[in-house]
BAMIBA-728393 format. One record per atom (N, C-alpha, C, O, CB): atom name; x negated, y negated, z negated; residue number from 1; residue in one letter. Coordinates in nm, 3 decimals. Each point is the difference from the previous one (the first is absolute). Glycine has a CB too. Example, Ala and Ser with C-alpha at 12.3 -4.5 7.8 and 13.67 -1.06 7.14 Angstrom:
# residues 2
(node "N" (-1.319 0.569 -0.780) 1 "a")
(node "CA" (0.089 -0.119 0.000) 1 "a")
(node "C" (-0.090 -0.120 0.000) 1 "a")
(node "O" (-0.104 0.002 -0.066) 1 "a")
(node "CB" (0.293 0.115 -0.059) 1 "a")
(node "N" (-0.154 -0.222 0.197) 2 "s")
(node "CA" (-0.082 -0.119 -0.006) 2 "s")
(node "C" (0.077 -0.109 -0.073) 2 "s")
(node "O" (-0.051 -0.111 -0.017) 2 "s")
(node "CB" (-0.067 0.174 0.232) 2 "s")
This chain:
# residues 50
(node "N" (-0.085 0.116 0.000) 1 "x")
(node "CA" (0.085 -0.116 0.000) 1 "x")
(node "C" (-0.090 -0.123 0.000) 1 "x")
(node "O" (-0.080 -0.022 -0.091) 1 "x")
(node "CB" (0.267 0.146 -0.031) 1 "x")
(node "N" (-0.170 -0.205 0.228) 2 "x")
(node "CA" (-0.049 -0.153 0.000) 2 "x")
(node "C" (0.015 -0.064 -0.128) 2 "x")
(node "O" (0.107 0.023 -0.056) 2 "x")
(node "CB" (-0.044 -0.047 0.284) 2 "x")
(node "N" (-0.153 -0.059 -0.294) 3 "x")
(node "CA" (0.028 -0.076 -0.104) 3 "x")
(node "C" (0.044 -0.118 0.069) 3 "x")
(node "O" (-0.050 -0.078 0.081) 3 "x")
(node "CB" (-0.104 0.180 -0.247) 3 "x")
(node "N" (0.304 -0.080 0.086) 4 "x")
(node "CA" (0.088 -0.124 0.022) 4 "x")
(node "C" (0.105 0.027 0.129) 4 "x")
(node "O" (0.100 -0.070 0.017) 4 "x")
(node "CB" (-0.308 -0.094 -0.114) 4 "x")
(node "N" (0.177 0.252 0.167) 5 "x")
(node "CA" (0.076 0.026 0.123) 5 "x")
(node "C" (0.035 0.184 -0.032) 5 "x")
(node "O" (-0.052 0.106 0.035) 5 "x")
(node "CB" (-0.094 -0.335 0.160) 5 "x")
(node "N" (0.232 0.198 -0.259) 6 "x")
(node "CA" (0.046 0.197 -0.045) 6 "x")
(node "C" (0.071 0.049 0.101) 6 "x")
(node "O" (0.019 0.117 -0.031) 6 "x")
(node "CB" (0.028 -0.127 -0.220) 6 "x")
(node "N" (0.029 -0.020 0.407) 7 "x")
(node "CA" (0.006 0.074 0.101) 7 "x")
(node "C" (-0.116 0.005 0.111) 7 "x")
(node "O" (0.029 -0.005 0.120) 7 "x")
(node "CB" (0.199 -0.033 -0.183) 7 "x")
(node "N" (-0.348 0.048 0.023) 8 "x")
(node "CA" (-0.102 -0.003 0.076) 8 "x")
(node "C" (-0.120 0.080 -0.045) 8 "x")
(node "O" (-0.016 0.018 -0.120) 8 "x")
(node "CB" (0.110 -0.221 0.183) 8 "x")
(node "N" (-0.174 0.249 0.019) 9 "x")
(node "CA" (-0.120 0.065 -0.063) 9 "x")
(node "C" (-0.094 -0.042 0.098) 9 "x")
(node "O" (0.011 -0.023 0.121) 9 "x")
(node "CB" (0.087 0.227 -0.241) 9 "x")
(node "N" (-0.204 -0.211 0.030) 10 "x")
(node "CA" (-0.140 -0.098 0.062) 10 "x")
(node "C" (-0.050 0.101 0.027) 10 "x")
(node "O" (0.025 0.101 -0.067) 10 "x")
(node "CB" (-0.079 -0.309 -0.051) 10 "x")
(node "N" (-0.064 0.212 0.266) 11 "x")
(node "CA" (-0.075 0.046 0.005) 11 "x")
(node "C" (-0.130 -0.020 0.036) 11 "x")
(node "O" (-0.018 -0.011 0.121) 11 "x")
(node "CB" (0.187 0.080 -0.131) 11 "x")
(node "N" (-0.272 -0.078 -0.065) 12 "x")
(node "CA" (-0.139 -0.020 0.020) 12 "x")
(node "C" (-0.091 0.113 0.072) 12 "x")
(node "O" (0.002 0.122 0.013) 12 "x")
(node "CB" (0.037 -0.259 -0.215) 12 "x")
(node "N" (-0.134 0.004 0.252) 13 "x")
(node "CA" (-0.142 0.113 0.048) 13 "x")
(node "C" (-0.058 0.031 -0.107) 13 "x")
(node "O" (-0.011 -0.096 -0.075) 13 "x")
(node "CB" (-0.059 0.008 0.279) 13 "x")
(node "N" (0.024 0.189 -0.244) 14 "x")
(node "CA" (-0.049 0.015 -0.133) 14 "x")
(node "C" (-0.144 -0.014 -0.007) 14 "x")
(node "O" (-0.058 -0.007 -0.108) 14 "x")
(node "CB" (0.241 0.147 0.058) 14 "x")
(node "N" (-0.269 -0.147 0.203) 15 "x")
(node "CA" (-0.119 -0.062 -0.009) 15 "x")
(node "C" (0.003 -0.155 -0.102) 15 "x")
(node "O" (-0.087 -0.046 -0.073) 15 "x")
(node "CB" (0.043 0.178 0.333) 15 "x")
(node "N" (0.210 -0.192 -0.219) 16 "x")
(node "CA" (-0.018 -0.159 -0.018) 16 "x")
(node "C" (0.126 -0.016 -0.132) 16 "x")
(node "O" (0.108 -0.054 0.023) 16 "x")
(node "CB" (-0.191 -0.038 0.288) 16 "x")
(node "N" (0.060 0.127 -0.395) 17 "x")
(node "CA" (0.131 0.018 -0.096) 17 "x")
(node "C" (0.059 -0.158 -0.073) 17 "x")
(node "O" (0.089 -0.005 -0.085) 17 "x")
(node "CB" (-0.200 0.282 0.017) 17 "x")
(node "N" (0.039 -0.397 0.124) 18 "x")
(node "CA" (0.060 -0.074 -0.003) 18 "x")
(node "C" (0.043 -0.099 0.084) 18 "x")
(node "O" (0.033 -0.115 -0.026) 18 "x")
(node "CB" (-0.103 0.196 -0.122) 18 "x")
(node "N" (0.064 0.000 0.290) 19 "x")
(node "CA" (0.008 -0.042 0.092) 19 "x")
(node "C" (0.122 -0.028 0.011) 19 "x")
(node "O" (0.075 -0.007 -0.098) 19 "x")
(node "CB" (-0.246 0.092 0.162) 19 "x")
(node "N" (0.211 -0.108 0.067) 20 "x")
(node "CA" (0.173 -0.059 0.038) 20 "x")
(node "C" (0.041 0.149 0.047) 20 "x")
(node "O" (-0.065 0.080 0.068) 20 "x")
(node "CB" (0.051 -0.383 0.045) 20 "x")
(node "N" (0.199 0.320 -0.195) 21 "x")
(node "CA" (0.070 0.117 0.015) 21 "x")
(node "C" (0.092 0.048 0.085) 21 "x")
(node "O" (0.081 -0.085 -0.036) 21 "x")
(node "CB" (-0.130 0.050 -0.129) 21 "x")
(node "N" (0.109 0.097 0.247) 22 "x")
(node "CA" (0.066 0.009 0.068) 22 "x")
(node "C" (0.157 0.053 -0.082) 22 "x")
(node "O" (0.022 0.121 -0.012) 22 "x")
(node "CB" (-0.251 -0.103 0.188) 22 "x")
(node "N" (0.304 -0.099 -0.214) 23 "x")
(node "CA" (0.144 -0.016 -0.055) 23 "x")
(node "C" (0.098 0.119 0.081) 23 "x")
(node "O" (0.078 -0.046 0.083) 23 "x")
(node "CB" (-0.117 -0.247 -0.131) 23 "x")
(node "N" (0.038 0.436 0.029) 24 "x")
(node "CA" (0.090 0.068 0.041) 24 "x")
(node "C" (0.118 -0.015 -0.072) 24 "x")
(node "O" (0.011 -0.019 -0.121) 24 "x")
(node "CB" (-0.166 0.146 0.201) 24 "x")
(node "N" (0.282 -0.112 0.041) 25 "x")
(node "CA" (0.104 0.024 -0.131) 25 "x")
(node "C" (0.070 0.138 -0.074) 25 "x")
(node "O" (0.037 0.082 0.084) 25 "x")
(node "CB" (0.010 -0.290 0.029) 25 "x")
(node "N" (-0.027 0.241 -0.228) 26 "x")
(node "CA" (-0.006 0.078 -0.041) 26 "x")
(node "C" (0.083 0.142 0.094) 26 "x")
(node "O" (-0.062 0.104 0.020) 26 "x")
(node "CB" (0.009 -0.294 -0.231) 26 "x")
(node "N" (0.141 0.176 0.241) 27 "x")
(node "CA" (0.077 0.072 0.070) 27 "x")
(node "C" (-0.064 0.093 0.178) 27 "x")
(node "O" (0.005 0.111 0.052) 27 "x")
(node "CB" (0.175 -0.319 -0.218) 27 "x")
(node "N" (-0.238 0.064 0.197) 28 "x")
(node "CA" (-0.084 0.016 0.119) 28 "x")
(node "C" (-0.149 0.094 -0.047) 28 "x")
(node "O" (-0.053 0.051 0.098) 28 "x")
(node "CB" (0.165 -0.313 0.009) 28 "x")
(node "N" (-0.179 0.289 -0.233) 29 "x")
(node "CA" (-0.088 0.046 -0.073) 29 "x")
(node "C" (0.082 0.118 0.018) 29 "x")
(node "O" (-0.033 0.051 0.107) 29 "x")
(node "CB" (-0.087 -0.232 -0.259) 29 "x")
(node "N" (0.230 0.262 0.084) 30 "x")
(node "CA" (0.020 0.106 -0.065) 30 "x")
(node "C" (0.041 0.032 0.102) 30 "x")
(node "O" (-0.054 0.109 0.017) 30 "x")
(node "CB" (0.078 -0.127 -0.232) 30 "x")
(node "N" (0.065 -0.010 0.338) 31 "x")
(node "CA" (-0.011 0.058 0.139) 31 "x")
(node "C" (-0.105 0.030 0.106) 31 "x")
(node "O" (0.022 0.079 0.092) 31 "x")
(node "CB" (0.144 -0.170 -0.144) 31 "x")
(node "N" (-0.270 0.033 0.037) 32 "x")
(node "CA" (-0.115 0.034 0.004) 32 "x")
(node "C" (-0.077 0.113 -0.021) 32 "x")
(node "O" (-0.066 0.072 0.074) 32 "x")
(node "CB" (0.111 -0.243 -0.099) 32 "x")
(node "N" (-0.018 0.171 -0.105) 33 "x")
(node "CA" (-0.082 0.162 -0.086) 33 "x")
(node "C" (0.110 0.110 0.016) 33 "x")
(node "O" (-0.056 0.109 -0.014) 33 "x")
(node "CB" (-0.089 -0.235 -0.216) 33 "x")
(node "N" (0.287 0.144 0.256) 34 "x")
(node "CA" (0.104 0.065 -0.037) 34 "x")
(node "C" (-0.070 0.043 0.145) 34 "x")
(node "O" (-0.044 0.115 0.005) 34 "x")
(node "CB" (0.276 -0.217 -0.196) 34 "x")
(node "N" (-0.247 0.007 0.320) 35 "x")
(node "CA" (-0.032 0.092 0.125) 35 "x")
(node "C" (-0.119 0.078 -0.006) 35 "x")
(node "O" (-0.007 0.112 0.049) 35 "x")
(node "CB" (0.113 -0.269 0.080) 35 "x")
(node "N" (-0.192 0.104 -0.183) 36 "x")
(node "CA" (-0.172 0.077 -0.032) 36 "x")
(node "C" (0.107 0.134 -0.035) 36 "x")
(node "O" (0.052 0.082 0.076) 36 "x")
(node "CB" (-0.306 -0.300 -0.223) 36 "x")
(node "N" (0.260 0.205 0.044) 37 "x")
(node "CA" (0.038 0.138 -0.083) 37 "x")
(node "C" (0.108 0.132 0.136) 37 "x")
(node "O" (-0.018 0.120 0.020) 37 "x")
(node "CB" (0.045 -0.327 -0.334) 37 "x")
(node "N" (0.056 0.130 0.365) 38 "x")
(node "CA" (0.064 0.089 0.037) 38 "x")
(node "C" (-0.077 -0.017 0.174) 38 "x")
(node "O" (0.067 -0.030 0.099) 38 "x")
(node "CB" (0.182 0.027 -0.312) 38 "x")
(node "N" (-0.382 0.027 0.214) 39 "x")
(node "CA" (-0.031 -0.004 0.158) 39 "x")
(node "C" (0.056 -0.060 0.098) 39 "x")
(node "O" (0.002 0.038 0.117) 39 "x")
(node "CB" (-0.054 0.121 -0.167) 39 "x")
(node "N" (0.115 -0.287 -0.010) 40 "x")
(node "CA" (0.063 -0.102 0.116) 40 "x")
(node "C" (-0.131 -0.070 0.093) 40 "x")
(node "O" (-0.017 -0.048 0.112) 40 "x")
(node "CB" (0.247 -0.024 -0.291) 40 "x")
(node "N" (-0.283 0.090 0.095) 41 "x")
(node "CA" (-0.140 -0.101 -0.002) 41 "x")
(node "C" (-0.132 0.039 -0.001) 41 "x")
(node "O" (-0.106 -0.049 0.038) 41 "x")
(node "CB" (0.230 -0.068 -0.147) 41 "x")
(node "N" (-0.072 0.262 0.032) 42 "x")
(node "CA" (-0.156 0.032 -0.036) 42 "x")
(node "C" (-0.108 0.104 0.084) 42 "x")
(node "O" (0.055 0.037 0.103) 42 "x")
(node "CB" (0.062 -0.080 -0.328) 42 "x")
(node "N" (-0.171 0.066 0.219) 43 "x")
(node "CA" (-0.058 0.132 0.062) 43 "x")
(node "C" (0.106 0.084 0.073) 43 "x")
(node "O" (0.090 0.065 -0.054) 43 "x")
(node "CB" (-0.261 -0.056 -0.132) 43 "x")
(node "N" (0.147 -0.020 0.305) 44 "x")
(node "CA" (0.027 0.077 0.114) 44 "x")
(node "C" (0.144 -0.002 0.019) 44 "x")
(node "O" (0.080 0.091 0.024) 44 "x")
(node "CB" (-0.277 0.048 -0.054) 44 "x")
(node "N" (0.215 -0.293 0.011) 45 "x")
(node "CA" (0.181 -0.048 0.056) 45 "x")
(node "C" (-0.057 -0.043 0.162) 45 "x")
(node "O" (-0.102 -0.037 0.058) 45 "x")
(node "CB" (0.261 -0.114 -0.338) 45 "x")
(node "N" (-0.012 0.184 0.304) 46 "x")
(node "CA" (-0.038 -0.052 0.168) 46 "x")
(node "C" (0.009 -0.162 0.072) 46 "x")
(node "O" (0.089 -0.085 -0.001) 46 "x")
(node "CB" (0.013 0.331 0.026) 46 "x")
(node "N" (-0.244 -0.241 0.037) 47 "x")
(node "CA" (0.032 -0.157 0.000) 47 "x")
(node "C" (0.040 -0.037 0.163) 47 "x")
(node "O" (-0.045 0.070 0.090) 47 "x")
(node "CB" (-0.147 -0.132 -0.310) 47 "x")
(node "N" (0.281 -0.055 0.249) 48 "x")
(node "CA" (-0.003 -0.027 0.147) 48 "x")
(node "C" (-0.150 -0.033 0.025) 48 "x")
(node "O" (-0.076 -0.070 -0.068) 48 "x")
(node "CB" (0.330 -0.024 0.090) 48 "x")
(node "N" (-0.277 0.167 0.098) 49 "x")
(node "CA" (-0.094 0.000 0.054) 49 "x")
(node "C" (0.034 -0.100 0.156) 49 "x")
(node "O" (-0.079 0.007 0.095) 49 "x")
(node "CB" (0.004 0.244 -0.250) 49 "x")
(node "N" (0.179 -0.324 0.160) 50 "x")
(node "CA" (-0.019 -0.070 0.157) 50 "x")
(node "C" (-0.070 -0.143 0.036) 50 "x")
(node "O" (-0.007 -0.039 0.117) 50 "x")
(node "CB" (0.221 0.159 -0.095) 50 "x")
């Protein structure tokens, strides 16, 4: 959770941890990982290739 922005999650380079964050929003985050998990996304989903 962003401090101060609780529908958002920051994300850093962690080379640069106080660098500038990229503000995901939370929902757009957990749809994200929900596709990792179920091979929407992940390893050996099919991608358009045109």
């Amino acid at each position: 959770m962003a401090d101060g922005i609780p529908t958002h999650l920051p994300v850093r380079d962690s080379k640069n941890p106080t660098g500038a964050a990229l503000a995901i929003p939370n929902a757009t985050w957990t749809a994200f990982i929900a596709g990792l998990t179920t091979s929407a996304l992940g390893p050996g989903a099919r991608r358009d290739t045109r």
